[in-house]
N, C-alpha and C positions, 0 to 999 in steps of 0.2 A: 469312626466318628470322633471329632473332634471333643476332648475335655473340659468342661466346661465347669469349676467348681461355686462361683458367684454368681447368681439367674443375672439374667437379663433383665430390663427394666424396660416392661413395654409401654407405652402410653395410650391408651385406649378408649371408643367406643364401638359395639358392633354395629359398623358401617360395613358395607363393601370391601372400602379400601381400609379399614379395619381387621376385617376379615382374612386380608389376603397374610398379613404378618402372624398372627395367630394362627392360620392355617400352617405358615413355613415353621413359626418354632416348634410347632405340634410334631409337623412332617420331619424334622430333624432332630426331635428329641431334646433338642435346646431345653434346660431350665429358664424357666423365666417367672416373673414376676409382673400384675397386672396391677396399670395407677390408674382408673377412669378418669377419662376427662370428657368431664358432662359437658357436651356442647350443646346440648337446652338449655345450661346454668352457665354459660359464658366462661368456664372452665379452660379452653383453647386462649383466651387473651390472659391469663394472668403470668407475672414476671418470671415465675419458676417454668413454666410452660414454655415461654417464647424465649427462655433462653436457650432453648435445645429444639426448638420447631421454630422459628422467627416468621413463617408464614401461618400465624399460629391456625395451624392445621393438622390433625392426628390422622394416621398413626406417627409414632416417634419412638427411638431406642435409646437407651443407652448401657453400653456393654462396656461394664466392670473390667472385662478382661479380653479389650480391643488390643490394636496391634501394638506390641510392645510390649505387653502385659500392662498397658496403659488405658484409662477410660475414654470411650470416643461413645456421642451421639450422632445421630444417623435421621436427618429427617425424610419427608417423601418416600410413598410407599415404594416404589421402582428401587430407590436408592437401598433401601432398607431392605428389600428381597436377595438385589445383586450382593449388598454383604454376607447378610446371614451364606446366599449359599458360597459362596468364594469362603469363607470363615468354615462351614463345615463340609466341604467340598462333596457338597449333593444338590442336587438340582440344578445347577447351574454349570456345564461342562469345560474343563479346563480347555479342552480342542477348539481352536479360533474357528472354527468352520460350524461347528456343531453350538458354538459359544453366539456367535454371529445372529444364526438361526432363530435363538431363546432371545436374544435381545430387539431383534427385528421385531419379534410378536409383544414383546413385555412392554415395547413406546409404541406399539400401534395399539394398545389396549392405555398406557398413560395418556398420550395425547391425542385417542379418537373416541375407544368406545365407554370410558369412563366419563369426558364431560360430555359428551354427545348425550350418555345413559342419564346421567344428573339432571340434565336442562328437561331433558325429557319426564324424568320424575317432577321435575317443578311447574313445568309451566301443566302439565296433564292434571298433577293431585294438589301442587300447595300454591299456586299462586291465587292471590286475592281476587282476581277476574280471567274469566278463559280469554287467551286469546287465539283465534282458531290459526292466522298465521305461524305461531312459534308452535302450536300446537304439532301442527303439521309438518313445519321444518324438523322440528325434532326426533318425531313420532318415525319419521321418513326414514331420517336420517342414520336410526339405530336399525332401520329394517336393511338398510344398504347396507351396515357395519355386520349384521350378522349374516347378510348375503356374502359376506367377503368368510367371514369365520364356517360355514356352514360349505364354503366350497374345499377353504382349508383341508377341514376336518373329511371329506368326500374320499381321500385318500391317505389319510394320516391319522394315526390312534388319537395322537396329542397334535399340539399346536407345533412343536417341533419335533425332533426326534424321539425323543421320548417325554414322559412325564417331567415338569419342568414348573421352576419359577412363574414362566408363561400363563400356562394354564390357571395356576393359582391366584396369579391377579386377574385374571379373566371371567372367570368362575365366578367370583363376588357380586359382580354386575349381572353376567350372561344370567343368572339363577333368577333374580329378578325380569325376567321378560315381560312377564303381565302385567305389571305396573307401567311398562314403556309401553302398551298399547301392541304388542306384540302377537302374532299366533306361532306357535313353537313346531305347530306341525307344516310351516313354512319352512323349514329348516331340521330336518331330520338326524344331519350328522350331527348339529350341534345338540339335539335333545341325545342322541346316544353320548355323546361326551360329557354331556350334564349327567346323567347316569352313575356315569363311570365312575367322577368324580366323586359327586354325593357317595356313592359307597365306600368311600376309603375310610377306616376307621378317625386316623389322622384329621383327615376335613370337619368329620364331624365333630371331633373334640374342640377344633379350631372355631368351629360355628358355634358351639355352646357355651364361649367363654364368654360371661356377663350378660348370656341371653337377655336374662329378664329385663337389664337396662333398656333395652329397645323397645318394648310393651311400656315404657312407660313414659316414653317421650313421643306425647300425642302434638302432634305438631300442629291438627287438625282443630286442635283446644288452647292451645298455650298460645297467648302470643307475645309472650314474652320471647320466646323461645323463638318462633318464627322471624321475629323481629332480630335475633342474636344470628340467628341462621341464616335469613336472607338481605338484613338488612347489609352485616359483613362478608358472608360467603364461609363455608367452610365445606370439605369434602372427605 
C-alpha cells in the first residue's frame, strides 16, 4: 500500500458519484479528509471550489502528495477513481488487457448509466410537472442499461475481472433502482452483485460519510435548492 503521510482532500456531498470516491479512499486505506460542498447551498459555484472542479461539480481531490511529491487536483469522478487507483495500485490493474476491461465498464457507467439514472431521478421525482414522455424515455432507458449490467454480471463475479474501480462507480447509482422506477428482480445477477458489494466493510464506511447531510437536503421542500440544482445542473 502506497504511503500516504498528508490526507487527501476530498470535496464532497453523499451523492452517488460522491459515493463512488469515498468508497475508493475507504477501499484503499487512503487518509483523507472531508470539505462539504452543500450543493442545496450553491457551495459547487464558489471561487475556491471552481478552481479545482471548473465544471463546478463534486466530487473533487486534491492530493497534497501528487506526482512529484507535488499538489495536483483531480476533478470528475472516473478521473479521480483512475488516479486514486494507479496512485495506490489497487483496484485498478497495471495489465493493459485486464486494465482495458475496468475502463470499458467505468465510461459505460460515466457516460450511460449515471446520466441515463439522473434524468431518470428527475424527471420521475423532482421535476415541477410530470411529463409522461421523458418519463418513459428514461424510466426505459436505465431498464436497457441494467439489462446490459444484469447479463454482464450472468457470468462474472464483478464487472471485470475482479473487484474493481468499475463496480464502485456502478454501485452508487445501480443501489438506487427504485427511485428509477425499477423492479430488481428483473435483473437477478445485478441484485447478487448489489449484495456482494453492500457487504464490504470498506463500502459501508464509504456510504456513511456525511450521511446525515443527505436527510437534509429535502429537494421536495427547498426551492431554493432546486432552483441551484436544476436550474444549473450539477451531479
Amino acid at each position: 500500500m502506497v504511503k500516504q503521510d498528508k490526507p487527501i482532500e476530498l470535496y464532497y456531498w453523499p451523492t452517488p458519484n460522491g459515493w463512488k470516491v469515498s468508497i475508493m479512499l475507504e477501499e484503499c486505506g487512503l487518509p483523507y479528509v472531508v470539505h462539504p460542498v452543500n450543493i442545496g447551498k450553491g457551495d459547487q459555484f464558489k471561487p475556491e471550489f471552481l478552481a479545482i472542479s471548473p465544471n463546478n461539480r463534486m466530487p473533487a481531490i486534491v492530493d497534497p502528495e501528487g506526482p512529484g511529491g507535488q499538489p495536483i487536483s483531480v476533478f470528475e469522478s472516473g478521473a479521480i477513481l483512475q488516479y486514486l487507483g494507479r496512485k495506490a495500485g489497487l483496484f485498478y490493474p497495471s495489465d493493459e488487457r485486464r486494465r482495458v476491461a475496468v475502463d470499458e465498464w467505468l465510461f459505460w457507467q460515466v457516460g450511460g448509466l449515471g446520466p441515463m439514472a439522473g434524468q431518470a431521478h428527475h424527471f420521475r421525482i423532482y421535476a415541477p410537472e410530470q411529463i409522461a414522455y421523458a418519463v418513459e424515455r428514461y424510466t426505459s432507458e436505465v431498464h436497457r442499461l441494467y439489462g446490459v449490467l444484469d447479463r454482464r454480471l450472468a457470468d462474472h463475479a464483478f464487472l471485470a475481472d475482479d473487484y474493481s474501480i468499475a463496480d464502485m462507480a456502478t454501485f452508487g447509482w445501480a443501489k438506487l433502482w427504485e427511485r428509477q422506477g425499477q423492479d430488481i428482480n428483473d435483473f437477478p445477477h445485478m441484485r447478487r452483485w448489489l449484495e456482494a458489494i453492500k457487504a464490504r466493510p470498506a463500502v459501508q464506511r464509504g456510504l456513511a460519510v456525511n450521511a446525515e447531510d443527505r436527510q437534509k437536503l429535502d429537494l421536495g421542500k427547498d426551492q431554493e435548492a432546486r432552483k441551484l440544482l436544476f436550474g444549473q445542473g450539477v451531479r
